[in-house]
Backbone as JSON Lines, residues from 0, in Angstrom:
{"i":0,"aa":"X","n":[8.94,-37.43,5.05],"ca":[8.47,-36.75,6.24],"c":[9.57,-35.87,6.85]}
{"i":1,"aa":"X","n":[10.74,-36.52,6.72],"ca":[11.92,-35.55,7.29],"c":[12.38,-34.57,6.33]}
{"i":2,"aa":"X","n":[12.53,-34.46,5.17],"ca":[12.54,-33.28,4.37],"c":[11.63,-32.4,4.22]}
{"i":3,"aa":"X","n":[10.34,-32.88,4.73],"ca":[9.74,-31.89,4.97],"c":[9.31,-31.24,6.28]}
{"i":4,"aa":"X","n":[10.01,-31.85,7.24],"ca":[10.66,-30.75,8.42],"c":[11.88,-29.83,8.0]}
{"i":5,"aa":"X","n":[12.37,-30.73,7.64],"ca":[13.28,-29.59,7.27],"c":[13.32,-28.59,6.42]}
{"i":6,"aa":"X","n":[12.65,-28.72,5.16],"ca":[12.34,-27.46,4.71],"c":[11.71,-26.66,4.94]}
{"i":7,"aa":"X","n":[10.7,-27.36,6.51],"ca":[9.54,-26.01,7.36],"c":[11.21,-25.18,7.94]}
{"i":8,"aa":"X","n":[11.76,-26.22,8.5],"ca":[12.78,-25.36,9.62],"c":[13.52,-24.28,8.52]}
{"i":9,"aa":"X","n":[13.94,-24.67,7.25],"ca":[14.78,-23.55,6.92],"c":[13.45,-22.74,6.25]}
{"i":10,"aa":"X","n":[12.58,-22.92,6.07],"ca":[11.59,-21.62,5.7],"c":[11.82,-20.76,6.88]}
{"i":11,"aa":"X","n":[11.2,-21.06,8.1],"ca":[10.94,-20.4,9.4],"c":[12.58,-19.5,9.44]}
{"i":12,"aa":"X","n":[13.6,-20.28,9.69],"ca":[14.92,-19.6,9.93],"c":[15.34,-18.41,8.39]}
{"i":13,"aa":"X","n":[14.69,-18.62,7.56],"ca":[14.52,-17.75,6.65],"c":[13.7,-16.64,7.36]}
{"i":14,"aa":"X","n":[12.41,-16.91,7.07],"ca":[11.67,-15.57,8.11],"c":[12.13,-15.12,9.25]}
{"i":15,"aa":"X","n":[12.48,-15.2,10.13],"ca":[12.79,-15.12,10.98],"c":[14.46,-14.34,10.8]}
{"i":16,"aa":"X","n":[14.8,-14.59,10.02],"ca":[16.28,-13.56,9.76],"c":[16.06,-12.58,8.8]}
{"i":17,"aa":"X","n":[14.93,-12.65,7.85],"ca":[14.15,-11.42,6.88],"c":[13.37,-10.71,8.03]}
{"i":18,"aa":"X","n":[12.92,-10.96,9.07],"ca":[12.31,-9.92,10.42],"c":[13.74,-9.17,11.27]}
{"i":19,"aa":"X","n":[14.2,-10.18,11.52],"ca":[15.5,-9.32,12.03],"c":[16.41,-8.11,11.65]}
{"i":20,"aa":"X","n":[16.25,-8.6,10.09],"ca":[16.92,-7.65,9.01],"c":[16.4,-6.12,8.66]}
{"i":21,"aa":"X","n":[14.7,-6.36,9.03],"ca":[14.0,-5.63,8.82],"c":[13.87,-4.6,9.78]}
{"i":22,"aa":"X","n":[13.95,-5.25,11.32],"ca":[13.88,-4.65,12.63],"c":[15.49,-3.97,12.91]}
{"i":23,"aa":"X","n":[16.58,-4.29,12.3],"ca":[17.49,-3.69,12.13],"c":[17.44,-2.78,11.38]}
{"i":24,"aa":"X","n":[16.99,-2.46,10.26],"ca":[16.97,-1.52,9.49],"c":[15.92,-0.17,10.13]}
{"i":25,"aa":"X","n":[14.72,-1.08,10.64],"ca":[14.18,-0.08,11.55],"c":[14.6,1.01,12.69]}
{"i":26,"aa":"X","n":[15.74,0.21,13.39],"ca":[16.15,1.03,14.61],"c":[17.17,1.83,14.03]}
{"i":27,"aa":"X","n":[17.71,1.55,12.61],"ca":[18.95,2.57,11.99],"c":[17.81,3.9,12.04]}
{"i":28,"aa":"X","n":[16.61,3.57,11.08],"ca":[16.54,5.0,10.58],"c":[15.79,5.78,12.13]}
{"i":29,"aa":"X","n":[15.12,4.51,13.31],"ca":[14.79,5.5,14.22],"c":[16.13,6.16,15.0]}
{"i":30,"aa":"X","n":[17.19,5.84,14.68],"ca":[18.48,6.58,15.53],"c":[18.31,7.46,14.69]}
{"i":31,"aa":"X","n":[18.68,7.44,13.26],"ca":[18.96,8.89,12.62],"c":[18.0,10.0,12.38]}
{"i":32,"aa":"X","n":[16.88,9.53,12.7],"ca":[15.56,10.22,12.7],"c":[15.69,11.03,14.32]}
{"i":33,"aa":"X","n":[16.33,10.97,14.95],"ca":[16.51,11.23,16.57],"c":[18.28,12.02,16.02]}
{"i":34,"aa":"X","n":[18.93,11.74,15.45],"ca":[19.77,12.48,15.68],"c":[19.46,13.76,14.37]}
{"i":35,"aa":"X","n":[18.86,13.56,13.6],"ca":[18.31,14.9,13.03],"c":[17.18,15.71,13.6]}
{"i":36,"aa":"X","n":[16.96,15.24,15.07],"ca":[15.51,15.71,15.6],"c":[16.48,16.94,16.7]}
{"i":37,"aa":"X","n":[17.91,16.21,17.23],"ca":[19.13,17.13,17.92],"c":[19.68,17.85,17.54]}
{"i":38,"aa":"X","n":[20.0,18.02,16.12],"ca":[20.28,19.07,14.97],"c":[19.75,20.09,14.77]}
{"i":39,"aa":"X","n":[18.3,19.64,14.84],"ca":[17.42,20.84,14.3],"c":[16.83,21.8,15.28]}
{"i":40,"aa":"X","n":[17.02,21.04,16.65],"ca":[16.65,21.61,17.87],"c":[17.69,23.11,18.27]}
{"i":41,"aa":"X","n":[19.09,22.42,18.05],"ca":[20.35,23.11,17.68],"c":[20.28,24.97,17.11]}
{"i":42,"aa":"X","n":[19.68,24.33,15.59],"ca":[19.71,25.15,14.69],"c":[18.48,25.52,14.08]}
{"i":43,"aa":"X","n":[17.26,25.12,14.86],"ca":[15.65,25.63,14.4],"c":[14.74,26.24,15.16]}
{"i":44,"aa":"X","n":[14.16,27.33,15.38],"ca":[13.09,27.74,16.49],"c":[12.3,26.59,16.44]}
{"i":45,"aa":"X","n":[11.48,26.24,17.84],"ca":[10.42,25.84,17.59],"c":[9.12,24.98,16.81]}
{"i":46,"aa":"X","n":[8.9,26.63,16.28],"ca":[7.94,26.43,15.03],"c":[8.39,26.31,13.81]}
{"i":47,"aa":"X","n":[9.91,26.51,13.81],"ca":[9.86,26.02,12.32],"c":[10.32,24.78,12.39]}
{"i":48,"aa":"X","n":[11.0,24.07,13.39],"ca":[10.62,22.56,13.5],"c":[9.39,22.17,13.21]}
{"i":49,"aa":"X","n":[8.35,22.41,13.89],"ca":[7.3,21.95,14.04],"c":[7.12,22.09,12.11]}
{"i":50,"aa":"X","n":[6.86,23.33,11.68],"ca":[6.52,23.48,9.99],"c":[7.19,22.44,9.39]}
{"i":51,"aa":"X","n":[8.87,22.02,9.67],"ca":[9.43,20.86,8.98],"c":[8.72,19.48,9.15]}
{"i":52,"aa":"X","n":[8.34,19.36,10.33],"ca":[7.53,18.23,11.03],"c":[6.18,17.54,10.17]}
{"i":53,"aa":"X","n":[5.61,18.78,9.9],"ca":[4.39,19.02,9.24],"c":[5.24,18.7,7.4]}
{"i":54,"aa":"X","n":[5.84,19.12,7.03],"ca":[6.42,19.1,5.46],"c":[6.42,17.81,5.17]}
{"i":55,"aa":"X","n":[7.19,16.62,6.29],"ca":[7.84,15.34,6.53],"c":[6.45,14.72,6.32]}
{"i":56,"aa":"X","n":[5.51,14.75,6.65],"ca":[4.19,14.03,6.33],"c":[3.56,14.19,5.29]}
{"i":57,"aa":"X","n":[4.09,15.56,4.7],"ca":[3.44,15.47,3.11],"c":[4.49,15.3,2.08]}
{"i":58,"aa":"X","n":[5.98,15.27,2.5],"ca":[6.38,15.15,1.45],"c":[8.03,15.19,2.22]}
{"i":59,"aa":"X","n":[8.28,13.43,1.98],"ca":[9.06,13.21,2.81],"c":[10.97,13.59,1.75]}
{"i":60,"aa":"X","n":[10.47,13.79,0.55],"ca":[11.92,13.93,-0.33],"c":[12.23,15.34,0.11]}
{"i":61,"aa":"X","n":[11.11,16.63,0.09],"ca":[11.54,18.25,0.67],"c":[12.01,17.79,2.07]}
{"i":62,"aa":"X","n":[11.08,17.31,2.81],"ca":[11.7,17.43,4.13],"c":[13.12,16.76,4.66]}
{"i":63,"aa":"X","n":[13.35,15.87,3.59],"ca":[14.81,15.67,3.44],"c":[15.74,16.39,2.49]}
{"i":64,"aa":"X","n":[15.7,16.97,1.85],"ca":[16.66,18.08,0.87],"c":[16.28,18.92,2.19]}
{"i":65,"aa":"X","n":[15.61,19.73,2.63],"ca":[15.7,21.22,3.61],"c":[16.49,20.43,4.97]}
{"i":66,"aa":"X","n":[16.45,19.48,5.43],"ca":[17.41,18.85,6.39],"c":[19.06,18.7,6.18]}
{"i":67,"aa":"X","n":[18.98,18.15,4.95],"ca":[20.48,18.7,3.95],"c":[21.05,19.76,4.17]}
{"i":68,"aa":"X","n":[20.36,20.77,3.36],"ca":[20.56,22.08,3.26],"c":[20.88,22.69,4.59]}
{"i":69,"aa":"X","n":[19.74,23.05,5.48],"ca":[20.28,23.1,6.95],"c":[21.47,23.15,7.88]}
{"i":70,"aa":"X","n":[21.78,21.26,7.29],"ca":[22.55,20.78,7.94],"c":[24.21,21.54,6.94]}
{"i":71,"aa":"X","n":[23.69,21.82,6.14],"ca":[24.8,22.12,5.04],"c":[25.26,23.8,5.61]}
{"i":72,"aa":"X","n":[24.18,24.72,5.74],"ca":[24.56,25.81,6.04],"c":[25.36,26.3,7.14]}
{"i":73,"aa":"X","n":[24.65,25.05,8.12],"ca":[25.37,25.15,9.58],"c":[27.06,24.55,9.23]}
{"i":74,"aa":"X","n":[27.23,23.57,8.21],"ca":[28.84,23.59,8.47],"c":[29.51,24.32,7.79]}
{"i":75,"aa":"X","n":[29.14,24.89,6.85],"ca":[29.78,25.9,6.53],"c":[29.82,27.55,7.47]}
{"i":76,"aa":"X","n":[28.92,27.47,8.68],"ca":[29.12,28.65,9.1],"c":[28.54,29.54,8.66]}
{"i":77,"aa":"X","n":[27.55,29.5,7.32],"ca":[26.44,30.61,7.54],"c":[25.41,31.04,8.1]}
{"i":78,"aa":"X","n":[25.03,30.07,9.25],"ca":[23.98,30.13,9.95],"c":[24.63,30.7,11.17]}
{"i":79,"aa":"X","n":[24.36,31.95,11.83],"ca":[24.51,32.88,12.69],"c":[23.67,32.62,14.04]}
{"i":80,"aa":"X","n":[22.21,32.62,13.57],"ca":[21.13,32.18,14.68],"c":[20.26,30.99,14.08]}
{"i":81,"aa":"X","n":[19.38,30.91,15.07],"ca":[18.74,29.56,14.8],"c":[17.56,29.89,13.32]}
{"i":82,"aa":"X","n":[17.37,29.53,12.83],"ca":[16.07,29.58,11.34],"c":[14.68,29.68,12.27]}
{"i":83,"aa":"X","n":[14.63,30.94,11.88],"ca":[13.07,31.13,12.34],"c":[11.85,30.27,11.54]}
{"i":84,"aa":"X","n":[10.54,30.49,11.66],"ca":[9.8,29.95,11.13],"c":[9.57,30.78,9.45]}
{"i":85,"aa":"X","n":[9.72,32.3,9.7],"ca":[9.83,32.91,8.28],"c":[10.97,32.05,7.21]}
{"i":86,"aa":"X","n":[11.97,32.01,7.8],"ca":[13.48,31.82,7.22],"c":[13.28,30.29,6.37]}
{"i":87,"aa":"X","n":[12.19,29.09,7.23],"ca":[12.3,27.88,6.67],"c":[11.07,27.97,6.09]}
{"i":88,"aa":"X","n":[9.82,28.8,5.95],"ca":[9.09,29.07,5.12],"c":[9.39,29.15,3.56]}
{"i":89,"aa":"X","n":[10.53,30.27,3.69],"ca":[11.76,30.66,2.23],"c":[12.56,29.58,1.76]}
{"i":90,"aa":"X","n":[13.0,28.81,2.57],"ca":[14.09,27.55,2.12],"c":[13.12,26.52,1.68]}
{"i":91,"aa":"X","n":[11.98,26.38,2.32],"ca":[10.71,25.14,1.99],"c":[10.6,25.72,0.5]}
{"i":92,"aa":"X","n":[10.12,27.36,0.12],"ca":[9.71,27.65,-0.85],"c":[10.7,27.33,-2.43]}
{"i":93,"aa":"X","n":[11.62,27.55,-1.78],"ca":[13.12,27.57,-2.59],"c":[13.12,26.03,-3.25]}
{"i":94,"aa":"X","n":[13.15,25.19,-2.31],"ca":[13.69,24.01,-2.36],"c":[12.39,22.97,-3.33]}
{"i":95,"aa":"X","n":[10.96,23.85,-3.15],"ca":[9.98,23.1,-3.52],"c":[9.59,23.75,-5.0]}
{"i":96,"aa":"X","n":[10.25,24.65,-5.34],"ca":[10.14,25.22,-6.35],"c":[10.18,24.24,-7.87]}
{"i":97,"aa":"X","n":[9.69,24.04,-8.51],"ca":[9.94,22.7,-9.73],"c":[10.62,23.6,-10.89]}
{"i":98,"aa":"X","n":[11.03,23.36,-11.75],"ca":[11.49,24.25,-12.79],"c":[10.38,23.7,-13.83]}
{"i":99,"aa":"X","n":[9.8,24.75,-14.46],"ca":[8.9,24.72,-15.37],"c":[9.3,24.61,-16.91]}
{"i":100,"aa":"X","n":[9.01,24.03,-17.84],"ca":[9.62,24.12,-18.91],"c":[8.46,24.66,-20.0]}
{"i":101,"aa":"X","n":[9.05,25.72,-20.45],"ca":[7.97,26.52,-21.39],"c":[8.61,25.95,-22.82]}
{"i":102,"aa":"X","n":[7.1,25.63,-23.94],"ca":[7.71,25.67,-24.97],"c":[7.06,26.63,-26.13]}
{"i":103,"aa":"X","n":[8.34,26.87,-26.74],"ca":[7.97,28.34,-28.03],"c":[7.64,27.74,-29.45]}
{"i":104,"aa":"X","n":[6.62,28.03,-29.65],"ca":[6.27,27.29,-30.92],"c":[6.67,28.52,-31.99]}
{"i":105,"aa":"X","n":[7.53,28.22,-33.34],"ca":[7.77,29.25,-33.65],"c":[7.2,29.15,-35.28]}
């Protein structure tokens, strides 16, 4: 009867530190999800936030490579003004581009 309290108690203290672990991992990515939301505010009109916003729900690997990139142009200093909505239209296009592989039958 007592070993099997105790193996309820270390189940429970198991769960209970696999939720914690989990809820930690949660509030990491909602900080960094908030400090790439200050970045882009920085260095994005508007609407082409909003277009990245919209990308992030269909396709969360582009909307992280064009956040990269972004973030990449701005430290190097090629970004002058903020990325219009045309400008991240072109970098979405760029970045989503697949390389096609043709084959020559000869």
């Amino acid at each position: 009867m007592e070993e099997d309290i105790e193996e309820l108690k270390r189940r429970k203290l198991a769960e209970l530190q696999q939720r914690y672990a989990l809820q930690q991992e949660l509030l990491k990515q909602i900080e960094a999800e908030k400090q790439i939301n200050l970045i882009l505010k920085r260095l994005a009109t508007p609407q082409a936030i909003e277009r990245l916003k919209n990308v992030r729900l269909v396709n969360r690997a582009l909307y992280l490579k064009a956040v990269q990139q972004i973030i990449a142009l701005a430290q190097s200093g090629q970004l002058k003004e903020k990325i219009s909505d045309e400008q991240m239209k072109k970098l979405l296009m760029l970045l989503s581009k697949r390389r096609e592989t043709k084959i020559v039958r000869k």
